[in-house]
N, C-alpha and C positions, 0 to 999 in steps of 0.2 A: 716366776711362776714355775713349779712340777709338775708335771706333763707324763703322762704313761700312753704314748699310741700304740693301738690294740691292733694287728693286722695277722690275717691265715698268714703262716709261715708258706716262701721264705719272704724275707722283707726285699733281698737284692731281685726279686721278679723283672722280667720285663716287661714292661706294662702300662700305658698312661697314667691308670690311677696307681698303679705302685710307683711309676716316677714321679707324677701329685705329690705322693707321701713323702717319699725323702727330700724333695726341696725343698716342703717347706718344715720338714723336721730340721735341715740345716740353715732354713734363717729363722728359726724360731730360737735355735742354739747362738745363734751371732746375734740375735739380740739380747742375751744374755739370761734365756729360760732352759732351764734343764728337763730334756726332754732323756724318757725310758720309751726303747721301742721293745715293744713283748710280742714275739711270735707266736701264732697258736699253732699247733699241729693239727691233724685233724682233716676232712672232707668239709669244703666248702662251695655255696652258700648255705648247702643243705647239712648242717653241721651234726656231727656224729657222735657217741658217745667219747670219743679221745678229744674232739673239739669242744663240749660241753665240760670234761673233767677239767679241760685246758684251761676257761673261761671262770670256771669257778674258782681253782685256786690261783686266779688273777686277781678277782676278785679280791678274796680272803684275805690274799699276803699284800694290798695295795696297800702303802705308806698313808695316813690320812692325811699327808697335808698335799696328798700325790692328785691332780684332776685328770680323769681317764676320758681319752677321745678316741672312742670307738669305729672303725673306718667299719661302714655298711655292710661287706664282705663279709665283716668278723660278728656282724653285730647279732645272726643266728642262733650264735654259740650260748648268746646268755638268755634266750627265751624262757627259760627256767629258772632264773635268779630275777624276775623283772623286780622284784620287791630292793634286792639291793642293788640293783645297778639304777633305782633311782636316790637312793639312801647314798650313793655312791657321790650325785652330782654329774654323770657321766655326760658327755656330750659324745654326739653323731655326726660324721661324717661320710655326707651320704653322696656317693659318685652319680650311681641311680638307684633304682630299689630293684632290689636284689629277685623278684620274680619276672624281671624282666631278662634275664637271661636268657640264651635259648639253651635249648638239650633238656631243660628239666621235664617231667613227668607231669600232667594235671595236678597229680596227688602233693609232690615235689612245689610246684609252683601255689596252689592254696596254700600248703605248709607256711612256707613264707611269707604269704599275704598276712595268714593271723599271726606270724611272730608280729612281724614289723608292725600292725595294726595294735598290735599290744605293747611289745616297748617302744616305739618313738615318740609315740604321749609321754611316755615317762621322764625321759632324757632331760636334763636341764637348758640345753639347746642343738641345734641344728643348724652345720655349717653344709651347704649344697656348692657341687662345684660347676655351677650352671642355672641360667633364670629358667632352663627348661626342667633340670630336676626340681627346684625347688618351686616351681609351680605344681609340678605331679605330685610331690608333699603337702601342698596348700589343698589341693585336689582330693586327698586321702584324711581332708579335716583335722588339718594342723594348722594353728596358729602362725599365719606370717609373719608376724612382730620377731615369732621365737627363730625365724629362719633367715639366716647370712649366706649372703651367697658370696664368695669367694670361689673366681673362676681362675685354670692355671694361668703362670707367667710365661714368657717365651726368654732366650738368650739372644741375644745377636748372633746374627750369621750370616754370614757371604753368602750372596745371590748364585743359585745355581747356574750352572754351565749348560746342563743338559748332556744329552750324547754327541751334539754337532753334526753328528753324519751317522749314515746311516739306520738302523731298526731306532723306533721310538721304544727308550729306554720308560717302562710302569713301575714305578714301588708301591708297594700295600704296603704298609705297618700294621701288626694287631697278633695277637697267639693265635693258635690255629683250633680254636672253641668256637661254635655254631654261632653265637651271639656276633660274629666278625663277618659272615658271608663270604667268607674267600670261595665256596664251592660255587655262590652266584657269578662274584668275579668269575671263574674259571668259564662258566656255562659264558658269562656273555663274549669272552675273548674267545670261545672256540667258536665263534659265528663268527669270526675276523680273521679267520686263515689265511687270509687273500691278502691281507698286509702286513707290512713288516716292522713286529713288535717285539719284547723282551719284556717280561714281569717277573721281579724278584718279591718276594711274600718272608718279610720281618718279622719273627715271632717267637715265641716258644713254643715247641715242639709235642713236650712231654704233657701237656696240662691234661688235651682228650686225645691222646693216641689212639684213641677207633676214630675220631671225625681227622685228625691229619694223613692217617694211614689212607684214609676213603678220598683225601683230597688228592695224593698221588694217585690212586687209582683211576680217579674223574680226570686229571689232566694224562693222563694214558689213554683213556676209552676218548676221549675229543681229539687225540691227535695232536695235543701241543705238550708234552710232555718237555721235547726239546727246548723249548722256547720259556719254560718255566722252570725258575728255582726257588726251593722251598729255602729259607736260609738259614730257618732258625734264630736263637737269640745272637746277635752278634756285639764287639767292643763299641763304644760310643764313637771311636775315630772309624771304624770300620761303615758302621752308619751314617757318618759323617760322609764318608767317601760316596757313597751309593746317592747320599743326597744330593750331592754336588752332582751327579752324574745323570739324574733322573730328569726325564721329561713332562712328566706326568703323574702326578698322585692320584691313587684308586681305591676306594673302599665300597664294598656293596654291605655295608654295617645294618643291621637290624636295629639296635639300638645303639647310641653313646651317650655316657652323661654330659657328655663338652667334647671330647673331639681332640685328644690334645698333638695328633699327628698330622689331622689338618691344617690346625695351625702352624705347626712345623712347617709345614709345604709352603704357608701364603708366605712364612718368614723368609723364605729362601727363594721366591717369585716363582713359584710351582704351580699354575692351574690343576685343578681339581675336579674327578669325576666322580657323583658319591651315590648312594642311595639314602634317601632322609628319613635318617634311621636315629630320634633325637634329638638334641641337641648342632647336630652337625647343619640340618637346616640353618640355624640363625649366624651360625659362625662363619659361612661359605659363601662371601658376596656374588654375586648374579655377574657379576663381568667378568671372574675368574675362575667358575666354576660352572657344570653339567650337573643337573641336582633332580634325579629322577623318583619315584616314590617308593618306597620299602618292598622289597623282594621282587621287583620289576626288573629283572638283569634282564630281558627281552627289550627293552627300552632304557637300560644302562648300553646295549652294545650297540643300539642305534646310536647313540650321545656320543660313545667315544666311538663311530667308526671316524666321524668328521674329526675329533681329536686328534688320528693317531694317522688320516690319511695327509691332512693342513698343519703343516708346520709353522706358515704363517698367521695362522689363526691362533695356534700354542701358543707364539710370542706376542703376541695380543693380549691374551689373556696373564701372561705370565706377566706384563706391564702391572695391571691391576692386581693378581696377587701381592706380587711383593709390593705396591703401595697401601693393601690391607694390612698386609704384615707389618708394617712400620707403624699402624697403628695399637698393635695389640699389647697389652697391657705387660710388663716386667715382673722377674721373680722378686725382685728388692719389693717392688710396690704388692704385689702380693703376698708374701709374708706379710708385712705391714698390716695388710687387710683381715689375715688371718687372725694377728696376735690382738688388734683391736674386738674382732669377732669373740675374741675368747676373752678378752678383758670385761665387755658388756657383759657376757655370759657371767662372769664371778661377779658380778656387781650386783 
């Protein structure tokens, strides 16, 4: 099969759903489909005229024997062409829906309700990377028949070490955009001064330079500035190392479509401390994780002060994640899922 996936440039992001995309743009290439990734330039969700011109001559110049699969992100760009991006056959690949970001405007957020309310009826199908998106699809009176859910794979990986001694070592993953809650993490770790922690924050840096710039600001005015680093995107071994090293996974996420650094954590027997913001609820079993409710860091820092004061309780919990993690599904078997997803779709 010809494959065209659509995604706001760059495609090397760091990012869950930009990690999403390229594994399984490379087992869709190992099982012998030729896949086009087309960057758009352009401001995104809220797609702007250079994202819109982008979108159209994607459109325009697409090979007709080419099937375009639109990653949600990018999917703004064509609310203007809905006529031919159904002529198209296009299929959706929807993380979560796109007004669920935070930082957007009222005006900003309707905007995107009536795109999406207008092309995703169109689309020839609907791949969701989570039962919790694609029920919020089902929710938004779309055909479930039309909706695949295909959630990510994990790799194998060595059971973390932790810090052994000393401060409990926290990693966040996620870019540093309102939709992650790093400024909640921060609020609730600066009510734990009294014990000794270390929180490194994975991300990219440049996406909302006013909300990262404000998040060092917030770990300066709390007094933990020392004890926090921002780290930016960093190499996959470099990551690898922090994993290995960590005692504790932390996200105070507003929303996710799936959660795919939670999962990381259970693979590596990392207990987890989250706010359920999501899909991360159904992913995070009860005996390896503290699962408080959406923007409650007031009751994220209760949750983790027992965390980060019990270390034998950590390892308790760290039993059960990594026996979650052995259960969670591979990127072999996901591709798989995917390329049948997209098989039904042409049939």
């Amino acid at each position: 099969m010809r494959l065209g996936l659509v995604v706001p440039a760059p495609f090397a992001a760091v990012s869950g759903g930009y990690g999403y995309d390229r594994r399984i743009v490379a087992g869709l290439i190992a099982r012998g489909h030729a896949v086009r990734v087309i960057e758009l330039p352009g401001r995104f969700p809220v797609a702007d005229a250079t994202a819109e011109a982008a979108a159209w001559q994607t459109l325009a110049e697409r090979p007709e024997d080419e099937r375009l699969i639109i990653d949600g992100l990018a999917l703004p760009a064509f609310a203007r062409f809905a006529e031919a991006v159904a002529t198209a056959g296009a299929i959706g690949l929807i993380h979560h829906p796109t007004p669920l970001e935070k930082g957007l405007s009222e005006a900003e957020a309707e905007l995107l309700r009536d795109r999406e309310a207008a092309l995703l009826p169109l689309l020839r199908a609907l791949i969701a990377t989570s039962r919790a998106t694609a029920a919020q699809l089902a929710a938004m009176g779309l055909d479930p028949v039309r909706i695949a859910v295909v959630e990510p794979g994990t790799d194998s990986a060595p059971r973390a070490e932790g810090s052994r001694a000393g401060a409990c070592a926290i990693l966040s993953v996620g870019a540093a955009v309102p939709r992650k809650g790093h400024d909640l993490l921060l609020r609730a770790l600066g009510r734990l001064a009294d014990l000794d922690w270390r929180l490194t924050i994975v991300g990219a840096l440049d996406r909302d330079r006013a909300y990262a710039a404000a998040l060092a600001a917030l770990a300066e005015e709390l007094g933990i500035a020392a004890r926090v680093t921002f780290a930016g995107e960093v190499s996959e071994a470099a990551l690898e190392t922090l994993w290995h090293g960590t005692d504790l996974f932390a996200l105070a996420t507003w929303h996710e479509g799936y959660g795919m650094a939670v999962a990381e954590a259970l693979k590596r027997g990392i207990p987890v401390a989250l706010t359920a913001g999501g899909a991360v609820a159904d992913l995070a079993p009860p005996e390896a994780s503290v699962l408080v409710p959406t923007g409650e860091w007031t009751a994220l820092s209760r949750a983790m002060r027992r965390l980060i004061f019990d270390g034998e309780l950590r390892r308790r919990m760290a039993d059960h994640a990594f026996e979650a993690g052995r259960k969670l599904p591979s990127w072999e078997a996901q591709a798989d899922a995917f390329a049948a997803a997209l098989a039904r779709a042409a049939s």
